[in-house]
C-alpha positions in Angstrom: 14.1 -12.1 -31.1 14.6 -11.4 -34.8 16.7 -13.4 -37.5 18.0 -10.4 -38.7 19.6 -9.1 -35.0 21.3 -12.9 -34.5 23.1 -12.6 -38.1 23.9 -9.7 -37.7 25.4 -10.2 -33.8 27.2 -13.2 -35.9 28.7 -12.2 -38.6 32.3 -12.2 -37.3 31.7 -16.2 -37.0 29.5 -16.1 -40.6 32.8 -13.9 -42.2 35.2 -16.3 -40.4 33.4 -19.7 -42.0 33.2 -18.4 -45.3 37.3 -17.2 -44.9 37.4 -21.0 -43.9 35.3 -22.6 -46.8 37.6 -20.1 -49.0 41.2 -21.7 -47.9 39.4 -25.4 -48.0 38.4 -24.6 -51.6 41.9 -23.2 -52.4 43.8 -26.2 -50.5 41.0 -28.5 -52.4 42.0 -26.9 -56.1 45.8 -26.8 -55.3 45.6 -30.5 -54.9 43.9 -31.0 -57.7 40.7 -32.4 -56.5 37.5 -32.7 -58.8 35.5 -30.4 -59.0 32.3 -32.0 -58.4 34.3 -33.2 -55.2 34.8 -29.7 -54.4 31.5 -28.6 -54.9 29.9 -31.1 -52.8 31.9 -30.2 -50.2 31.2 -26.7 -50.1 27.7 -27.3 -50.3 27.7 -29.7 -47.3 29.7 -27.2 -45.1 27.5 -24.2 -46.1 23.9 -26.3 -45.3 25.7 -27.7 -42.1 26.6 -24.4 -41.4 23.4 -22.7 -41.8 21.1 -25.8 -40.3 23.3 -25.1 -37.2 22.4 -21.3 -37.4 18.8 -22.1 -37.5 18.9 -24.4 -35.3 21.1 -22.1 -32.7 18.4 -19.4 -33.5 15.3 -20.8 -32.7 16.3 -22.7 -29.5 17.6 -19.2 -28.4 14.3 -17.3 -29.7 12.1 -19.9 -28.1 14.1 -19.3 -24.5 14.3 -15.0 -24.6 10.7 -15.0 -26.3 9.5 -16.9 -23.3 11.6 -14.4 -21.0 10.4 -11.0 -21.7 7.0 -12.5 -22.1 6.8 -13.4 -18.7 8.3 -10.3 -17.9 5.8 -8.6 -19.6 3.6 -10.3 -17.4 4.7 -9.6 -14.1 3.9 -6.6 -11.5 6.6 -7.7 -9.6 9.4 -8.1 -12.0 12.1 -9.9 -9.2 10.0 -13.1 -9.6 10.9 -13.6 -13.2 13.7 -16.2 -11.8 10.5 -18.5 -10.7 9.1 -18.5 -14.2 11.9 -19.2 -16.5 13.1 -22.9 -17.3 17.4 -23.3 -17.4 18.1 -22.9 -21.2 20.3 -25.6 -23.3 23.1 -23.2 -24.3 25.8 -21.9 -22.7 25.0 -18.0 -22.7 21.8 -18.7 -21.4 22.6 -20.6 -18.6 24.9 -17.9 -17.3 21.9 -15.2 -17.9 19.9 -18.1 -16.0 22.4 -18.1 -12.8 23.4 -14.9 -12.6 19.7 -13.8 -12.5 19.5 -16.0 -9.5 22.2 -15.1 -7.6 21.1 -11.5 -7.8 17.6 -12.4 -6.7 18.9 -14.3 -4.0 21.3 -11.4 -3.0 18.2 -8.8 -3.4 16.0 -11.5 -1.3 18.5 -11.6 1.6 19.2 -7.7 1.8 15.1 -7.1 1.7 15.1 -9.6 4.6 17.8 -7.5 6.3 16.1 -4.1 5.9 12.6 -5.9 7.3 14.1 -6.9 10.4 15.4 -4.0 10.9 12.1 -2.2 9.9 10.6 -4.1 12.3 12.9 -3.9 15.5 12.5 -0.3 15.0 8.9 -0.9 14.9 8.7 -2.7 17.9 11.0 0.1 19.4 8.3 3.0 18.8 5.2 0.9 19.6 7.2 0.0 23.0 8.4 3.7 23.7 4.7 5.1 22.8 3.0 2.4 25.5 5.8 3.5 27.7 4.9 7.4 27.0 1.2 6.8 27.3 1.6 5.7 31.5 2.9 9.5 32.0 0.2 11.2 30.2 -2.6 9.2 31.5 -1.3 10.3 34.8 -1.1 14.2 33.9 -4.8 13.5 32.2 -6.0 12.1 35.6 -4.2 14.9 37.6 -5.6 17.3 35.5 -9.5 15.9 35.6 -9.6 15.6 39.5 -7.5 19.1 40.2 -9.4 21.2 37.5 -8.9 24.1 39.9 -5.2 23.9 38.9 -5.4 23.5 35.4 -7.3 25.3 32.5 -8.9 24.7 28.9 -5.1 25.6 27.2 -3.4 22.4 29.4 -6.4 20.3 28.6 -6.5 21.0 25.1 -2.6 20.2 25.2 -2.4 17.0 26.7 -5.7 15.7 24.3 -3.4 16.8 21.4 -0.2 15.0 22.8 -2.6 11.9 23.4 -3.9 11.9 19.5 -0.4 12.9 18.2 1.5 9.3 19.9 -1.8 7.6 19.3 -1.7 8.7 15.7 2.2 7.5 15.7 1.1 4.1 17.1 -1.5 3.4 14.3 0.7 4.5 11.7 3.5 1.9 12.6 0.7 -0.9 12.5 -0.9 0.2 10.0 1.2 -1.3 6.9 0.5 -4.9 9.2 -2.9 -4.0 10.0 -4.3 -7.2 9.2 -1.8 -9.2 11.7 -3.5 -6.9 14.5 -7.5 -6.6 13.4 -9.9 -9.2 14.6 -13.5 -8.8 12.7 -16.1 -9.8 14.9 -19.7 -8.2 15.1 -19.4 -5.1 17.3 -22.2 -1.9 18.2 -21.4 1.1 16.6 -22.7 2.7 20.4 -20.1 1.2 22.4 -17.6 2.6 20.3 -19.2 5.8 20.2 -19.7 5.6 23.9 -15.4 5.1 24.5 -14.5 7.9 21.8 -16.8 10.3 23.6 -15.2 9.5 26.8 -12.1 9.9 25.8 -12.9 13.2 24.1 -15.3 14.2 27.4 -12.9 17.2 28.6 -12.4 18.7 25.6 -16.0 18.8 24.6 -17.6 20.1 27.6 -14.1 23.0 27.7 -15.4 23.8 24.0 -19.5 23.6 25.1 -19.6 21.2 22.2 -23.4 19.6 22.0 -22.3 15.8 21.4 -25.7 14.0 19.8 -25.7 10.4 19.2 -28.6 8.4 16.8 -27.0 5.2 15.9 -29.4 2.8 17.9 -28.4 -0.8 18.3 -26.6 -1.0 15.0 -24.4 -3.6 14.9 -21.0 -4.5 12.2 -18.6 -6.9 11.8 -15.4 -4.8 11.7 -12.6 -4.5 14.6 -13.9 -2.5 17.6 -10.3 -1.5 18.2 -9.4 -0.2 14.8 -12.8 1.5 14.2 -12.5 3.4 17.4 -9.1 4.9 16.3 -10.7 6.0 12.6 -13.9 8.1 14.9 -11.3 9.4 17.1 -9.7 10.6 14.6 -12.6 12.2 12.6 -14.3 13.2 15.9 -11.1 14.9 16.8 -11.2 16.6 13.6 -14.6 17.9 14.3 -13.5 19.3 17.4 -10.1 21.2 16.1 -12.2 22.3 13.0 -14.9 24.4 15.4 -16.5 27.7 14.1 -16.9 30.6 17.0 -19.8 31.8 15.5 -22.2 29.0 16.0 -23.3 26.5 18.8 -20.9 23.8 18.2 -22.6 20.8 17.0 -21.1 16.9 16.6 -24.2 14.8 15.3 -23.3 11.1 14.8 -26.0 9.0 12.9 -26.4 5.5 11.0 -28.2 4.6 7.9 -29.0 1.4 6.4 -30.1 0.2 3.0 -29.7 -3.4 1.3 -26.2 -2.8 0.7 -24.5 -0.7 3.0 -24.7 0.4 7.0 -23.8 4.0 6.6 -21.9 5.9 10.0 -22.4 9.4 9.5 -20.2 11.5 11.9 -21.7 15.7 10.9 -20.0 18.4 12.2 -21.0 22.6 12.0 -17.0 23.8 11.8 -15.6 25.6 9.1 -16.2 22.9 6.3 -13.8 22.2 3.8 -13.1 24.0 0.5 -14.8 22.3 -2.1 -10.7 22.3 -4.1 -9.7 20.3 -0.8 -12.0 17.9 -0.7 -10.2 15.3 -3.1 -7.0 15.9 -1.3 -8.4 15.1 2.5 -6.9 11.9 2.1 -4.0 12.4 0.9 -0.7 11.5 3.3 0.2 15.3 5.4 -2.4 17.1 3.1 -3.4 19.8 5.1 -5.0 21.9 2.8 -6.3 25.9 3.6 -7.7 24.1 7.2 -4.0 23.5 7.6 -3.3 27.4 7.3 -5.6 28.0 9.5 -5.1 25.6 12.7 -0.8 25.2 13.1 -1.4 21.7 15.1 -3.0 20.1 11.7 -0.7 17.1 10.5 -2.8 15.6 7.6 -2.2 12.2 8.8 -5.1 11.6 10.7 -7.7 10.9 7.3 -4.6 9.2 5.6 -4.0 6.5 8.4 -8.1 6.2 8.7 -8.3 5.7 4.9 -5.7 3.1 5.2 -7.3 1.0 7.9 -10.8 1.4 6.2 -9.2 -0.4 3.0 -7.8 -2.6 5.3 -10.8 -3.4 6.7 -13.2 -3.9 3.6 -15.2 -0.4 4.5 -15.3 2.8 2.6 -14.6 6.2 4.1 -16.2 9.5 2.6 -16.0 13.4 2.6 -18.7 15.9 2.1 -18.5 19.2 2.9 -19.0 23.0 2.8 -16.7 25.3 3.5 -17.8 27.4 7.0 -21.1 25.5 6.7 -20.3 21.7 7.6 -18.3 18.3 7.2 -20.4 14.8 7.0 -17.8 12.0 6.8 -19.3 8.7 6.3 -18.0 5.2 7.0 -19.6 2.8 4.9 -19.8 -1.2 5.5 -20.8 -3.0 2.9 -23.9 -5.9 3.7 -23.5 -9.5 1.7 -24.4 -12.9 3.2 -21.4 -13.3 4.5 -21.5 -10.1 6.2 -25.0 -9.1 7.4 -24.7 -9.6 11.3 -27.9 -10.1 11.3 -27.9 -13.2 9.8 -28.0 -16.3 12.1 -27.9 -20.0 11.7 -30.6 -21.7 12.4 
């Protein structure tokens, strides 16, 4: 707040004391006062005057200083109300209440649209649990009367299961961490339930499935990292090349820092101008051109839950050569799961 700005926002009430002081003086002369009397007058009133000024400046200038400061400060501007003391003039306290009633008025009408965020959330995660019953039926129909069905009903139903699967994870995913329990778990058990749930549409496809991961263990949520390998694995499997043996290779490395998951796939790769887009929300890229059922949300949501969850997630590829995504947990001594208590 500058000096200059405050006079100059004044001067109606600097012209109207000095119009004042003027008529004094005049009153003061017509009555024939002396003119020492007069002049000690006007001095008094001018330094009253302008101690009041500088007073009225600074306590002002010391309060909006202090204000866009702590503005200045903030990533979240709304919460300026909780920094800023109740100023000692009248302008400033209402600036001071106003500004809360709005941020109460904003804070009750966020509150509003959250609940009814989440009662629509609640809606789709109970109408998805409701659609799955259905579709595990048709999947169950369809695995013990395979004389019935064929690969294109197969292949249908799989994609219908990862499309409201996908939706599910989605809707949790902004609230992950109300919903994710870390605890140690073995990368081969959750290999083990992705490739049964993916069993049908492997052998339809002839894909060879290898699996090298040993009995590596993490401390991550089974749950959640079966979702992002579903995911990636289903990827794998959409992504196939016809002029190969199809290949999924799933691996683990481990160094000081990091237990790597590498899930390696022989498809048709990913242009090397795609590859810093993969995770970008409904990205589909030239892939996306190429196979209609591609949503791009698949990486997104998996990227989400792997910041989520403290791990990395990465993309290396060649286009009609191969895709390596890896899933890296970092090691620490709070982490290692190999570290007991003795």
């Amino acid at each position: 707040m500058k000096f200059s700005k405050y006079l100059k926002n004044n001067y109606l009430i600097i012209l109207l004391f000095i119009v004042i002081i003027a008529i004094i003086d005049l009153m003061l002369i017509s009555f024939k006062t002396n003119n020492q009397a007069i002049v000690g007058v006007t001095v008094t009133a001018v330094l009253g005057f302008i101690s009041y000024l500088i007073y009225d400046f600074y306590r002002r200038k010391k309060f909006y200083d202090k204000f866009i400061n702590d503005l200045d400060l903030l990533d979240k501007k709304y919460l300026i109300t909780e920094m800023i003391e109740k100023p000692n003039f009248y302008e400033g306290e209402i600036l001071y209440d106003a500004l809360y009633e709005i941020d109460k008025s904003m804070a009750e009408k966020i509150k509003e649209y959250s609940l009814n965020i989440q009662d629509f959330k609640e809606y789709i995660e109970m109408w998805i649990h409701e659609a799955k019953l259905p579709l595990a039926s048709l999947n169950l129909i369809v695995h013990n009367h395979k004389e019935l069905s064929d690969k294109k009903i197969t292949e249908q139903l799989k994609r219908l299961d990862d499309d409201i699967e996908q939706v599910l994870y989605y809707v949790r995913s902004e609230n992950a961490e109300k919903d994710y329990l870390i605890k140690e778990t073995e990368i081969a058990k959750v290999i083990s339930n992705v490739a049964i749930k993916n069993k049908d549409i492997l052998l339809e496809n002839n894909i060879d499935f290898e699996v090298e991961v040993g009995n590596t263990k993490v401390l991550t949520d089974s749950k959640w990292l079966e979702f992002i390998v579903n995911q990636i694995v289903s990827n794998s499997i959409k992504y196939i090349r016809n002029d190969v043996e199809h290949l999924i290779k799933i691996t683990t490395e481990e160094n000081n820092k990091n237990v790597i998951l590498k899930i390696y796939d022989n498809g048709i790769g990913i242009s090397k101008s795609d590859i810093p887009k993969v995770f970008d929300k409904t990205f589909t890229g030239n892939n996306g051109r190429k196979i209609e059922t591609s949503t791009g949300m698949g990486l997104y949501i998996s990227k989400q839950l792997c910041k989520k969850l403290g791990h990395k997630i990465t993309v290396d590829s060649k286009e009609n050569e191969y895709t390596d995504v890896s899933l890296i947990f970092s090691k620490n001594d709070f982490y290692d799961v190999r570290t007991k208590v003795t």
